[in-house]
N, C-alpha and C positions, 0 to 999 in steps of 0.2 A: 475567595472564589477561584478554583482552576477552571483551566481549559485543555491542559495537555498532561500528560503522563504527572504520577506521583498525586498526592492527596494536601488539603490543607491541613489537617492533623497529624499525618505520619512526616518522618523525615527519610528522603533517599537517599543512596548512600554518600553523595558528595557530599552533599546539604550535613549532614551529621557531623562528618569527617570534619570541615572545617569550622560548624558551629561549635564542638567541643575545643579543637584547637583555641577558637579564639575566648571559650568560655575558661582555657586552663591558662590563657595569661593575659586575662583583661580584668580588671577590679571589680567588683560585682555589683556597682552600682545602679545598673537598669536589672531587669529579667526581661531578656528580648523573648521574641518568636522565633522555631527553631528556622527561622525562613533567612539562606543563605543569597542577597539576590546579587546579580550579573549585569544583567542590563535592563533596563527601565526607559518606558515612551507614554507619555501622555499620563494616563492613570493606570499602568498595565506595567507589573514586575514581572521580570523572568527570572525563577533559583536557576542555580548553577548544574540542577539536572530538569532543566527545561520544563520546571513547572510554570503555569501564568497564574497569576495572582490580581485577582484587581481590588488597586490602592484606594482604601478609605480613610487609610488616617492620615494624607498628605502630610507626613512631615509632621505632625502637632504646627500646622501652616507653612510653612519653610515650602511648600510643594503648591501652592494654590493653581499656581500659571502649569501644573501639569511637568511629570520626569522630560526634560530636557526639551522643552517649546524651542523651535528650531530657531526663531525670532530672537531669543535670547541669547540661544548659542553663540551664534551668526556675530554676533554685536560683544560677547564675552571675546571669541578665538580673536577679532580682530581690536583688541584692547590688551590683549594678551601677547601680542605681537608687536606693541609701542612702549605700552609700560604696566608693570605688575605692579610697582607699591611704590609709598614714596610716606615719607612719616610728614604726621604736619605742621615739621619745620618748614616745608614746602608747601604749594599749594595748583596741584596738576592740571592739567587742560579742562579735564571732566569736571572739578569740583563744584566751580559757581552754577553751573547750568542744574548738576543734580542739584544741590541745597536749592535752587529757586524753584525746579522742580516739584520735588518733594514740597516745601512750603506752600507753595502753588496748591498742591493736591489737599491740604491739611486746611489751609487758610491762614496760616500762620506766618510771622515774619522772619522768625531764625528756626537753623535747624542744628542740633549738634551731634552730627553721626558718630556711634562708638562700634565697638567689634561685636558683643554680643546683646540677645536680648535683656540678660543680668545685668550686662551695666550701663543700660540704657534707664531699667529701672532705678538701680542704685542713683543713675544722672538727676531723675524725676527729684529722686529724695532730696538730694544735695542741691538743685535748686529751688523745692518749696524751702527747705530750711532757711538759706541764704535770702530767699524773698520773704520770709518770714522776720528775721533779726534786720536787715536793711530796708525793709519798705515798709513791713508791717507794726515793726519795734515791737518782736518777741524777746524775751530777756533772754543773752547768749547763754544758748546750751539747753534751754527749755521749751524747745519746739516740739512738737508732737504731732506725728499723724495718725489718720484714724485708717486702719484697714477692716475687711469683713472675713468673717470665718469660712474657710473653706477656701481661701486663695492660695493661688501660684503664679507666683513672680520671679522664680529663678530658683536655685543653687545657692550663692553666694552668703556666706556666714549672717551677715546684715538681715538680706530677705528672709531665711529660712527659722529666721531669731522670731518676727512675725508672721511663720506657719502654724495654722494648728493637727499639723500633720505630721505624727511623730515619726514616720520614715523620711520623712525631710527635717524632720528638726535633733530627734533625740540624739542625743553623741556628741552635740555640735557647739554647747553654750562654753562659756556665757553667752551671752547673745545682748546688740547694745539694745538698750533704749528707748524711748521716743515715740512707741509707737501703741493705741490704743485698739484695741478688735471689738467690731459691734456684727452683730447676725447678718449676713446678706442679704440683702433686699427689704430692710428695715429700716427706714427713712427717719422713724420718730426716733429710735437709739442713736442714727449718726447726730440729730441735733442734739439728744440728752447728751453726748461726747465730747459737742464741739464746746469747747472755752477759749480765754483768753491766749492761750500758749497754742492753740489748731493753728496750723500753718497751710494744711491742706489735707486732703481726702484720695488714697490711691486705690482705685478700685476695678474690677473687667466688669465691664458691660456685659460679659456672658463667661463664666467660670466654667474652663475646660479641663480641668485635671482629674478631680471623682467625679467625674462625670459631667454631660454636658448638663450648667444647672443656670436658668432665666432666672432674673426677678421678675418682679412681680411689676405688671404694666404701670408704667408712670413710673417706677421709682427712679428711673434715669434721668428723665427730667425733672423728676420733684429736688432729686440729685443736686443738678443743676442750678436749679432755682435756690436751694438751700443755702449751697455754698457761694453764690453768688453775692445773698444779701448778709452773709454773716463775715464777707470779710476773706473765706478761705479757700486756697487753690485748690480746684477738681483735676486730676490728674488719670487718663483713661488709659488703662493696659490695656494696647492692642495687639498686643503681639502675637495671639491668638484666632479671636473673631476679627481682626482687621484685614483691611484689604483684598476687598470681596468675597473673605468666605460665608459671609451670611445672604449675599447676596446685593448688599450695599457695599460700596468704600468701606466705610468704618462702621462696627455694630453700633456706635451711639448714633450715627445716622437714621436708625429705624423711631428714634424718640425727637430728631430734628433737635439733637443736642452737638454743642462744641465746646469740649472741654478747655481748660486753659491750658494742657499741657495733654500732646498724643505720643504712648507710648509705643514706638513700633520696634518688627524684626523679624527674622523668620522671613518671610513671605517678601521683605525690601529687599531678601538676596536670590531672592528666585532659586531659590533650591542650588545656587552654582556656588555663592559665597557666604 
């Protein structure tokens, strides 16, 4: 949608200038829109020849809280002014407050922040597995999880090994392992799937990548319920529909479910980190 000079189809002449610039030396792994933007408020972009644009794909959520919530800002500049990073051989002023935070918001008792959404999920993996061979007594190496057709979970070699999306997968193998795919929103194939070696179940609550696509009511709690009595971890990527973009906290909220493990990102860094 505009509001000022220039069109959302055509590109002016800045917008062009510097989207081919960055299309002749950036790798071509998205196809962006030729939309060159400048500065951004609330849900409202400006290109660099003063087109407005109003934002509806927040970021793939990375944007929920709105381009640059002055609340945020405010609290980012004056953090940014004491300390920028610190590795965590250390452990900085902020730390315990946000992980209780964050837990607090989830219900959960530990939180283990990583840089991105990819290997927040790659974390999921490697702790079902780990609770799988230590608490569950899977025979080492033979863990398995079940994911559903049509998911996105990242980039990373590992995830995109478990895409059935050949612009995210082909080119990319071998790919390991471990991981079994049943139709989305298909309750009765996750249990035909689940065996002795399931460690646990990683699935969205609402698949945003080809499109935004619901299951089918209840399956989230039947989900739930499923994996509950059979022994194996539900693991919910939120990285997407979380943290209010469906309108609740977290999209498994709408089923009055709690996973045993929430996947979050995007949207925890407010659009600043």
């Amino acid at each position: 949608m505009t509001t000022t000079a220039g069109t959302a189809t055509g590109t002016a002449p800045r917008s062009a200038e510097l989207f081919q610039r960055a299309e002749a030396r950036t790798a071509h792994n998205y196809k962006p829109l030729p939309v060159v933007v400048e500065h951004a408020e609330g849900a409202w972009m400006t290109d660099v020849d003063g087109t407005r644009y109003l934002d509806l794909l927040a970021g793939y959520s990375a944007l929920n809280f709105g381009h640059g919530h002055p609340g945020l800002l405010r609290v980012a500049h004056e953090q940014l002014d004491k300390l920028t990073l610190t590795s965590r051989a250390f452990v900085h002023d902020r730390f315990a407050d946000f992980c209780a935070a964050l837990g607090d918001l989830c219900g959960k008792e530990l939180v283990l922040p990583m840089n991105t959404g990819a290997e927040a999920v790659e974390t999921a993996i490697k702790v079902m597995r780990k609770w799988g061979y230590e608490v569950k007594g899977v025979t080492p190496g033979q863990a398995n999880i079940i994911v559903a057709s049509g998911n996105f979970h990242g980039r990373t070699t590992t995830i995109v090994g478990f895409s059935d999306d050949p612009d995210a997968r082909d080119g990319f193998g071998p790919f390991a392992p471990g991981f079994t795919m049943v139709p989305y929103g298909d309750l009765a194939a996750v249990e035909a799937a689940i065996d002795e070696n399931t460690v646990g179940v990683l699935m969205e609550p609402i698949q945003g990548e080809g499109g935004v696509v619901l299951p089918p009511d209840g399956f989230w709690k039947g989900l739930r319920e499923l994996t509950a009595r059979e022994n194996v971890l539900m693991a919910a990527d939120e990285i997407q529909a979380g943290l209010g973009r469906t309108g609740r906290t977290f999209a498994s909220d709408h089923e009055e479910v709690v996973p045993d493990l929430y996947v979050l990102g995007k949207a925890l860094g407010a659009g600043i980190v």
